[in-house]
C-alpha positions in Angstrom: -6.1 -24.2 17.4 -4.3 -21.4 19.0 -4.2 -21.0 22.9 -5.2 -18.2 24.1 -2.7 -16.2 26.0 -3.0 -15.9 29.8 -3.2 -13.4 32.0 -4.9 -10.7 29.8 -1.6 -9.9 28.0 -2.9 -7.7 25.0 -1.7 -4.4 25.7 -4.4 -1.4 26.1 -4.8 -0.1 22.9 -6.9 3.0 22.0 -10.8 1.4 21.0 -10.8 -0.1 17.5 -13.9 -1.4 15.5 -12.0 -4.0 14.2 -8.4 -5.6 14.9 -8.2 -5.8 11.1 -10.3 -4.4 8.3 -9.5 -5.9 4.7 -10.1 -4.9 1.6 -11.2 -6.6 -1.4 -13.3 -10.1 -1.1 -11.3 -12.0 -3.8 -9.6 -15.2 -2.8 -6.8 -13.2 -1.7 -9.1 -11.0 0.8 -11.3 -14.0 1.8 -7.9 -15.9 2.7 -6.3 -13.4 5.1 -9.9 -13.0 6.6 -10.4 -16.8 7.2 -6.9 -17.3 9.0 -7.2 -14.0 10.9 -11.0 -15.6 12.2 -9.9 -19.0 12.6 -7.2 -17.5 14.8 -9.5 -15.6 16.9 -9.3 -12.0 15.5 -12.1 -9.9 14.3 -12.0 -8.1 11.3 -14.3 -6.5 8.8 -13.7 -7.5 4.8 -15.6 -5.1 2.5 -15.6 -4.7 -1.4 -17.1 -2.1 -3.7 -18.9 -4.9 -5.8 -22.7 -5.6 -5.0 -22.3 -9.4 -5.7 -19.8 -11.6 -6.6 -18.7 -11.6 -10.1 -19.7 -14.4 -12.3 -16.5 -14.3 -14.3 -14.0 -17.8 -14.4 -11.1 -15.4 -14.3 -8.7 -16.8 -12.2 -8.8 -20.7 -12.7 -6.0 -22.7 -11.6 -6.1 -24.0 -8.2 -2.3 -24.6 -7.6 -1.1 -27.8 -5.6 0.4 -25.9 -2.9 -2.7 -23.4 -2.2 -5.0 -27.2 -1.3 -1.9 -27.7 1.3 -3.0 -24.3 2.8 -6.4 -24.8 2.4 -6.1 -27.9 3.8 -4.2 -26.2 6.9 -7.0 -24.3 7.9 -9.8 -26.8 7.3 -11.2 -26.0 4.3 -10.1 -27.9 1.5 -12.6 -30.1 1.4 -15.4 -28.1 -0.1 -12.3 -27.4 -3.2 -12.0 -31.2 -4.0 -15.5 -31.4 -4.1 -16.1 -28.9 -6.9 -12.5 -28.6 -8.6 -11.3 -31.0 -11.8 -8.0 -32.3 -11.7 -5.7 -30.7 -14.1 -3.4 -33.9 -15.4 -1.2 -32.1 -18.3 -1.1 -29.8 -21.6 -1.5 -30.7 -25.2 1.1 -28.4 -27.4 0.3 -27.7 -31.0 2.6 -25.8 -32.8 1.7 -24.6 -36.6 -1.1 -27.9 -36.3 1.8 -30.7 -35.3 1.1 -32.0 -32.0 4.7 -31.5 -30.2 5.5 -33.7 -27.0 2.8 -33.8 -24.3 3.0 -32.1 -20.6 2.1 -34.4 -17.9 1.6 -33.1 -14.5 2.4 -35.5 -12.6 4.4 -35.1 -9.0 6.2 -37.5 -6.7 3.9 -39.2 -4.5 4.3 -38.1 -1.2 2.5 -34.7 -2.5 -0.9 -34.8 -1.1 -2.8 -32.6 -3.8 -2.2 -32.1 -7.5 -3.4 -29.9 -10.1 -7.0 -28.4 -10.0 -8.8 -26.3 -12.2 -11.6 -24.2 -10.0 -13.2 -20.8 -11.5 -12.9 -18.0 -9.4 -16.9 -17.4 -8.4 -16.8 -21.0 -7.0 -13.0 -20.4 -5.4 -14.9 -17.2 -3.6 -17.7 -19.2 -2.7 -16.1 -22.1 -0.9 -13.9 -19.5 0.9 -16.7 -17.2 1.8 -18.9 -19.8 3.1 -16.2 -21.2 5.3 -15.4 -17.6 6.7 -19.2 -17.7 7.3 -19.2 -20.1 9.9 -17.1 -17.6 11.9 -19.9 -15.3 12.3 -18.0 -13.1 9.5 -19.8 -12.2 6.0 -18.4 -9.4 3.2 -19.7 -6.3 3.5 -20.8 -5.9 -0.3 -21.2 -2.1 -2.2 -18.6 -0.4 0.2 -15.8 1.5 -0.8 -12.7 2.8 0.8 -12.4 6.5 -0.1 -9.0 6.9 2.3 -7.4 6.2 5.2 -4.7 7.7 8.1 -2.7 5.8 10.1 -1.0 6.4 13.5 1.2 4.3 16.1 -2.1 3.0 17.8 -4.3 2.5 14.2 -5.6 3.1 11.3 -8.6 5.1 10.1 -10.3 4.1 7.1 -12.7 6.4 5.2 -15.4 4.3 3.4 -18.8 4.9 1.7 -21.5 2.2 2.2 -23.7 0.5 0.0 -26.5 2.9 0.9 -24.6 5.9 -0.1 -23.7 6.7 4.1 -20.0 7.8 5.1 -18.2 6.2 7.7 -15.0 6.0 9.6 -13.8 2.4 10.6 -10.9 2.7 13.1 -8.8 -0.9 12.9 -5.4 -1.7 14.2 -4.0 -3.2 11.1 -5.5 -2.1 7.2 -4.7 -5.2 4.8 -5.4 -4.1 0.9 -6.3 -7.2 -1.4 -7.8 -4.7 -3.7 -6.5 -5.7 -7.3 -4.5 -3.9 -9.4 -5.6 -0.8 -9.5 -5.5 -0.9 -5.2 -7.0 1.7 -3.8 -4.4 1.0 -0.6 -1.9 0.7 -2.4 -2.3 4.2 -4.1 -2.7 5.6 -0.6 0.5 4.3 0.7 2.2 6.1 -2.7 4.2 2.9 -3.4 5.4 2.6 -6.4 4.4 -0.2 -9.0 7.0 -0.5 -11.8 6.8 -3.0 -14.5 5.5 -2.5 -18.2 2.7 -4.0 -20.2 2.4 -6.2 -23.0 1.1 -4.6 -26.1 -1.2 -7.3 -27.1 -4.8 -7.5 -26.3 -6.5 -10.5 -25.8 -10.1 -12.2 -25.2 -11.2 -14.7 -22.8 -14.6 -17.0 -22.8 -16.3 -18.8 -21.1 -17.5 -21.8 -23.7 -18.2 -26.0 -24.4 -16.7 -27.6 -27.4 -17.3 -30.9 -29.4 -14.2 -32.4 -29.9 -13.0 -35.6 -28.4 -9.7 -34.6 -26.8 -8.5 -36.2 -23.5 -10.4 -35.3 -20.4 -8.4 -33.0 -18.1 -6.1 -31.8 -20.1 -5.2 -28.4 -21.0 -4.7 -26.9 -24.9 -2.5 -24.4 -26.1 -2.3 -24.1 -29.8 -0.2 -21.4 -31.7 0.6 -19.9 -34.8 4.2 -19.0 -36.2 4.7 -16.5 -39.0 6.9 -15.9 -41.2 9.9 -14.1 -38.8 9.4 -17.4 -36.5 7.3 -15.4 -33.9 3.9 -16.7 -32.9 1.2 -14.9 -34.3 -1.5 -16.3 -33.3 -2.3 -18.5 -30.3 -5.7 -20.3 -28.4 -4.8 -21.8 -24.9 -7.6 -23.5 -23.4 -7.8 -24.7 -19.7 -10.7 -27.1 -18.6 -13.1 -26.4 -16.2 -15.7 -28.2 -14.1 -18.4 -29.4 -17.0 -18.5 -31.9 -19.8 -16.0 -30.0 -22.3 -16.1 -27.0 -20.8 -13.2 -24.5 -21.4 -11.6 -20.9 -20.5 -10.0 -20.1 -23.4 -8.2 -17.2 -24.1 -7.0 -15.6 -27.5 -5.5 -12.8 -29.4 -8.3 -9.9 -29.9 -9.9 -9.7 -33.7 -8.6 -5.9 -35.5 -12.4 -5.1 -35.0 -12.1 -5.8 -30.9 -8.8 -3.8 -30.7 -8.4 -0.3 -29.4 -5.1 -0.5 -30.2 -3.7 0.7 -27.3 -1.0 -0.5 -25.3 -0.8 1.5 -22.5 -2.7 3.1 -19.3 -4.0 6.6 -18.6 -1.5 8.6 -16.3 -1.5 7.3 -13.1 -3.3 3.9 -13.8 -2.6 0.1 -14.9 -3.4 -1.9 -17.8 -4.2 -5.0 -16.6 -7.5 -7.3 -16.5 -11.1 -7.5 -18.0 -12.6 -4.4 -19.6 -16.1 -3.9 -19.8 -17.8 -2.8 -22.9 -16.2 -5.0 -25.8 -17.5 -8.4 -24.7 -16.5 -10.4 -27.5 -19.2 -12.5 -29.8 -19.3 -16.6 -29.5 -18.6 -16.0 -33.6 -15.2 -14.0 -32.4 -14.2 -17.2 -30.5 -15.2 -19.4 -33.5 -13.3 -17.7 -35.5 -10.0 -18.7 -33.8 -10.8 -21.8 -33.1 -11.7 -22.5 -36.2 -8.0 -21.7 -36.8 -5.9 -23.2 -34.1 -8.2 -26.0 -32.9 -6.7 -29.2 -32.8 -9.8 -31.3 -34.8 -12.5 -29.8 -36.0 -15.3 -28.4 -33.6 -17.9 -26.1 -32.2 -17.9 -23.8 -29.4 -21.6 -23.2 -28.0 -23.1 -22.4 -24.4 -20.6 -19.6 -23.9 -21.6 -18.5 -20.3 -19.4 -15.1 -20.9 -16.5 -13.2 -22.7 -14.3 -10.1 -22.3 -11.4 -8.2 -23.4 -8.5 -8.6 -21.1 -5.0 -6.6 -21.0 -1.3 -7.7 -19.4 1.1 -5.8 -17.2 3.9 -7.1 -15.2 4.3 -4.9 -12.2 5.5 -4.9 -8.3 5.5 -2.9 -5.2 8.2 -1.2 -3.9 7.4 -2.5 -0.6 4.4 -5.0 0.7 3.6 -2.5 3.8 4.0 1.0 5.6 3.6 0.9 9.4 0.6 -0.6 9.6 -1.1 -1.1 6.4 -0.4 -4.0 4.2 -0.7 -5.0 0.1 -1.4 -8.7 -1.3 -2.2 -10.5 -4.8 -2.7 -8.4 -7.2 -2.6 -4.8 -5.4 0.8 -6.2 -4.7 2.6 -7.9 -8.4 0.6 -8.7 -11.5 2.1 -10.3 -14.0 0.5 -12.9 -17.1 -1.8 -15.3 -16.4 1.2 -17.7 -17.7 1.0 -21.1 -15.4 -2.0 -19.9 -13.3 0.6 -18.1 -10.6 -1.1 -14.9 -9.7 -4.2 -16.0 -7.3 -2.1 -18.7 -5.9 0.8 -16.6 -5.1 -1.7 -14.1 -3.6 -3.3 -16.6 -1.5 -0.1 -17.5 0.1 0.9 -14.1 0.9 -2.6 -13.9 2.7 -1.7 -16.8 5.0 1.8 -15.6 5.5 0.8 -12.3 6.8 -2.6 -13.6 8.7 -0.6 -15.9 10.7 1.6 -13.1 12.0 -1.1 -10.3 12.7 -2.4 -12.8 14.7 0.6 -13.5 17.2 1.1 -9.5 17.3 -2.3 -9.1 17.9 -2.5 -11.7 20.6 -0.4 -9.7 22.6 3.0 -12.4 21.8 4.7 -11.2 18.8 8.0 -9.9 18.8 8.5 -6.2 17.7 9.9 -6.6 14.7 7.4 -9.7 13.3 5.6 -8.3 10.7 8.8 -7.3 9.1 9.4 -10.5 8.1 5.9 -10.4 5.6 8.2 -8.1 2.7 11.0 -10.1 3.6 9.1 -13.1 2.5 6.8 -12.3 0.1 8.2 -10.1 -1.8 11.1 -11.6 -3.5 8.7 -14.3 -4.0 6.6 -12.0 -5.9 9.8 -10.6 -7.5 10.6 -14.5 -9.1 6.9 -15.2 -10.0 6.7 -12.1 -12.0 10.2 -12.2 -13.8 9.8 -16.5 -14.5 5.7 -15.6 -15.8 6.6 -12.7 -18.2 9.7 -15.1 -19.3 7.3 -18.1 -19.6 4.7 -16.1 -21.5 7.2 -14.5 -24.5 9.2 -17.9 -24.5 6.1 -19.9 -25.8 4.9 -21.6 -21.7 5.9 -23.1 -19.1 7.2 -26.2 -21.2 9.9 -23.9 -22.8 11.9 -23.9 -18.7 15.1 -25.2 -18.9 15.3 -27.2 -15.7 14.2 -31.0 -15.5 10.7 -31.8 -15.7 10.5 -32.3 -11.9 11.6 -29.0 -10.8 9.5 -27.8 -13.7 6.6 -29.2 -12.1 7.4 -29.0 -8.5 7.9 -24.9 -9.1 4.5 -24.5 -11.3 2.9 -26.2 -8.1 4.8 -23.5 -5.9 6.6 -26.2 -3.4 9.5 -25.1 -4.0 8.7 -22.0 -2.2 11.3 -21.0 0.8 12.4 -18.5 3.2 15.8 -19.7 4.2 17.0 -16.2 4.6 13.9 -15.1 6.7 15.0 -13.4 9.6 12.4 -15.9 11.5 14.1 -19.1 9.9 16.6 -20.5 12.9 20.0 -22.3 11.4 21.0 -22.8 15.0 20.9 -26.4 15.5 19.7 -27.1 11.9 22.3 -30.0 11.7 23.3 -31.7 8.5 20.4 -32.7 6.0 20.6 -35.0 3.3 20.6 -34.1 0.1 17.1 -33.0 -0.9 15.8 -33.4 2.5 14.2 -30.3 4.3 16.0 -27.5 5.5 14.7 -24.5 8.1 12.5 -22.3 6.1 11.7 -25.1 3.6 8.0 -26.4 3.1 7.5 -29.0 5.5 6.6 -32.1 3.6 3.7 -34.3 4.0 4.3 -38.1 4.4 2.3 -41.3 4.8 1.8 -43.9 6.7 1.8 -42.7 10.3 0.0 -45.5 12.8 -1.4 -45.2 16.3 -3.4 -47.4 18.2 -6.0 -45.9 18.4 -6.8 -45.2 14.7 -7.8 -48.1 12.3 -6.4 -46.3 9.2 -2.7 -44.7 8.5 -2.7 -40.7 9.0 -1.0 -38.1 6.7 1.6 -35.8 9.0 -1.3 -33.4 7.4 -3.6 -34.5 9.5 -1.6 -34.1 12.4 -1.2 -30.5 11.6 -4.6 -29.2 10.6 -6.0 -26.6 11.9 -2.9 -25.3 14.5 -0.7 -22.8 14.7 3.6 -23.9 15.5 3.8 -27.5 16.3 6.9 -29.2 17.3 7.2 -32.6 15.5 9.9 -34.9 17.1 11.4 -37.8 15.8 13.4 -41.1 17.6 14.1 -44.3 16.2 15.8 -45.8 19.4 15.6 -45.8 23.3 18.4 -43.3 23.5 16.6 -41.1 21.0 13.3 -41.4 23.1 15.4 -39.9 25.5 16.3 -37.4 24.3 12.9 -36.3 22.8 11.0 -36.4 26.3 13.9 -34.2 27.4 13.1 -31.7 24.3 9.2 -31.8 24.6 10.2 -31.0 28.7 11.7 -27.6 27.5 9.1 -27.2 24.6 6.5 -27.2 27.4 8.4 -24.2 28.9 7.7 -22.3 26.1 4.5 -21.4 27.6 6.1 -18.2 28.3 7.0 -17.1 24.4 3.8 -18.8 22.6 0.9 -17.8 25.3 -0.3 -21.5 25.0 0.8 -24.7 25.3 2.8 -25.7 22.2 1.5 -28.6 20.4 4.1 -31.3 20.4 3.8 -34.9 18.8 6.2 -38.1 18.2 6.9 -39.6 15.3 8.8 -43.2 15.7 10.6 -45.3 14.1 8.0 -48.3 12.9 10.3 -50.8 14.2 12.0 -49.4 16.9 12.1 -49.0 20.9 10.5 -46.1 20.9 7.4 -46.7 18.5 6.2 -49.7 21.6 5.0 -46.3 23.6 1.6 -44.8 23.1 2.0 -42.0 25.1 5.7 -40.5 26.4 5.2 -38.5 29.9 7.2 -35.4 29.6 7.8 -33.9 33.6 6.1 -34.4 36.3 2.5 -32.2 35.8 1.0 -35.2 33.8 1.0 -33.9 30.6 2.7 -36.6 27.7 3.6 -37.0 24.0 1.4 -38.1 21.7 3.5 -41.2 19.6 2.1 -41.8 16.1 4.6 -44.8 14.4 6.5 -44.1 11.0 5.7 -47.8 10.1 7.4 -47.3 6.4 10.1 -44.9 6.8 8.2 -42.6 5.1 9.1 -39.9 7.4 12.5 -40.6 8.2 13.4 -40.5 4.5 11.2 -37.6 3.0 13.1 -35.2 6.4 16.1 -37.0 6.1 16.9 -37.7 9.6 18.5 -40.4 11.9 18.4 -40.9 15.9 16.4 -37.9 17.7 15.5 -34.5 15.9 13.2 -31.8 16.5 11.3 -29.9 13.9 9.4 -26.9 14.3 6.5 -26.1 11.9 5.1 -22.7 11.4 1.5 -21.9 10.7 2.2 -22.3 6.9 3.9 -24.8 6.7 7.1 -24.7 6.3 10.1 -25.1 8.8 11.2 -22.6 11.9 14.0 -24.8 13.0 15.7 -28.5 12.2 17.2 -29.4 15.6 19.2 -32.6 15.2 21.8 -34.4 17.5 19.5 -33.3 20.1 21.3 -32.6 23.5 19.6 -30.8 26.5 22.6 -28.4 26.7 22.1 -27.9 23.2 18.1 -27.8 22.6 17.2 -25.3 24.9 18.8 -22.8 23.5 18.6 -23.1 20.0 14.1 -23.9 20.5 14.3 -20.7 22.3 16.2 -19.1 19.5 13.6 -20.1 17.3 10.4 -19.3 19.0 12.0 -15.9 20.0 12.0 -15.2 16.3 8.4 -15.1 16.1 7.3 -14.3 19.8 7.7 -12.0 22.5 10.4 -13.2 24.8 
């Protein structure tokens, strides 16, 4: 967990109500308010709805969000009541075509998961419950002002009373017709697709594999797909999401929003019939069967849009008040999620008094081009025909759907300073940090996941030595780590991870100075480590919050180390 900082370091600030109110209790919203609580700040998360929807909008749980989840010590409610997503059966004009398996290499902790949204929001909202914090349910923002010390939010309460909430950060996670967003006057540019479509909520009869997603389509006479059922499979015995061009007797016909507002998502008041479903299905399905127990239904609409800009001063967008774009390879709540845990992470430090002026920068310099390639790759994925239509190799394919392959190597907090030489395909500074096996200690009867090692805390500093010199050199590093009391307010979590064979692996515990404090030493016993972060001798790695890699510091030399650890942490903290 993180330290706190000593001394009383927050600066005086004028009186808030909150450090940060959020808006919107979707997964995004419940995300950034579980980091932010789990990290010690208070914050208020309110949302115009009475009660959570029962709607399986959202339903893919990608690999990468159970990492974060994981991180902050909730993912195991998610494997409890997820299904496994294991690949796609194609159909194309009623000839099966070549089947998707989603598989990925080993190493990866967490594969695909199917989850609907009420049960996403329930896991997350009971978890943020053990923090003392619960959604604040029929309140809406009206409006808000901002100034150098805060924010002032205008919001109307569920009993129909006004009220003024003065916060130091705002954080919108309000969908796509954001509320925040619209009050910042950022623009939201894009387009929408002129098709309508319905989703439902239904069980079939037919005997196709378990865990396996359909997608079924039509082709007229010009080539084009004209018709099209995509099921995804949900927690039940042959229970589906399916979704589906709209009947001419659904169909308003029209493609595009009132001034000023977005086409995108359910719409009320055309709920379509189980015999609407069964009508398509009937068409497209694979064998012969019968949809029945359909739990709901609605017309939905596509746009593909993004912000100009993720915040202003001190008010911030995520997920969908931020890019929309097709549901296309279940990107949208995942991508949302992590740009909820991105920017937690940060209002933490700043708000902890140890963040460097310019830190919260970095949350549009990292999220948004993300957001940029999710939106450009989904619209191309959902005219192409899906995700099986990408060009690269199936890996990549795979590892991108999952969102690993997500990076910030030109984040103005990712250190190349010391970053050394990596092998080919091994981590580089602002890649994801990869998990690995295998990891021994004395003390523990059962191998440990690097995971486990970093569950729950904010940077760590992983070291690595595979010989008595690199030992060496290690203690030396974790001596100047622990003078980074200073920049990170705390003592920074530091570990070992030897060589299984080697010198350095026979220690349990490494003193580092002379105040008594050591390094943990947890043994690499097959390589596992040493391969997957491509390293030799003694290197340092620092780990952010999410994830993914501050700084690769190989080679290490005290002349050296000092410097280019300090570079690093003075990215992110106040020097």
């Amino acid at each position: 967990m993180k330290a706190e900082r000593k001394g009383g370091s927050r600066q005086e600030t004028p009186v808030v109500d909150t450090d940060v109110l959020i808006v919107g209790a979707g997964p995004v919203g419940l995300t950034a308010a579980a980091e932010l609580r789990r990290q010690g700040v208070t914050c208020r998360i309110i949302d115009k709805l009475p009660a959570r929807l029962p709607y399986a909008k959202a339903v893919g749980v990608q690999p990468r969000t159970l990492e974060i989840w994981d991180r902050m010590g909730m993912v195991r409610a998610a494997l409890e009541a997820a299904v496994p997503l294991r690949g796609q059966l194609t159909y194309a004009d009623g000839v099966e075509q070549a089947r998707l398996e989603m598989r990925l290499p080993p190493e990866v902790p967490y594969g695909f998961a199917t989850l609907p949204q009420y049960d996403t929001e329930r896991i997350i909202e009971e978890h943020l419950a053990r923090f003392g914090t619960g959604i604040e349910r029929g309140t809406e923002l009206l409006g808000f002002t901002q100034d150098e010390g805060g924010v002032v939010s205008r919001v109307v309460t569920a009993s129909g009373g006004r009220e003024e909430v003065r916060s130091r950060f705002l954080v919108g996670c309000d969908g796509a017709h954001s509320v925040v967003r619209k009050g910042l006057g950022l623009t939201f540019e894009g387009g929408a697709f002129p098709e309508e479509y319905m989703l439902a909520d239904v069980e079939v009869d037919w005997n196709l594999p378990e865990g396996y997603g359909v997608r079924s389509m039509h082709h007229g006479a010009d080539g084009r797909i004209d018709d099209a059922l995509v099921c995804i499979p949900l927690p039940g015995e042959r229970r589906y999401r399916m979704s589906m061009l709209v009947p001419p007797e659904l169909s308003t016909r029209v493609g595009n929003a009132a001034p000023g507002e977005t086409a995108h998502g359910l719409e009320g008041g055309r709920a379509p019939r189980l015999e609407h479903i069964q009508a398509v299905v009937d068409r497209l399905s694979p064998e012969p069967t019968t949809a029945s127990a359909m739990r709901w239904s609605s017309v939905f609409r596509i746009s593909h849009r993004l912000v100009d800009r993720y915040s202003v001063g001190r008010v911030f967008v995520a997920g969908d008040a931020a890019h929309i774009h097709p549901p296309t390879g279940a990107q949208g709540m995942n991508t949302g999620i992590q740009d909820a845990c991105n920017l937690a992470w940060k209002l933490a430090i700043v708000l902890d008094g140890g963040g460097r002026s310019r830190l919260l920068d970095s949350y549009d310099a990292e999220r948004r081009p993300v957001g940029e390639e999710v939106v450009g790759r989904t619209v191309r994925h959902a005219t192409a025909g899906g995700v099986q239509t990408a060009k690269d190799d199936r890996t990549t394919v795979m590892l991108r759907e999952a969102q690993l392959l997500v990076a910030y190597p030109d984040s103005p907090l990712t250190a190349t300073n010391g970053a050394g030489p990596a092998n080919a395909g091994s981590p580089a500074p602002g890649d994801r940090a990869p998990d690995c096996r295998g990891l021994t200690t004395s003390l523990a009867m059962t191998s440990l996941r690097l995971y486990d090692l970093l569950r729950e805390r904010g940077h760590v500093l992983v070291l690595h030595a595979d010989s008595a010199d690199a030992l060496t050199a290690c203690r030396d590093t974790a001596a100047t780590a622990a003078t980074a009391d200073r920049l990170t307010g705390g003592a920074l979590p530091a570990f070992l991870v030897a060589a299984g064979d080697s010198d350095a692996a026979r220690a349990v515990h490494v003193p580092v100075g002379a105040n008594g404090r050591h390094l943990p030493v947890f043994r690499d016993e097959a390589g596992e480590f040493a391969r997957l972060y491509g390293v030799k001798g003694a290197a340092a790695f620092l780990i952010r919050p999410d994830g993914y890699l501050a700084a690769r510091l190989t080679g290490l030399a005290a002349a050296e180390t000092e410097p280019a650890l300090a570079d690093a942490l003075g990215r992110v903290f106040r020097l």
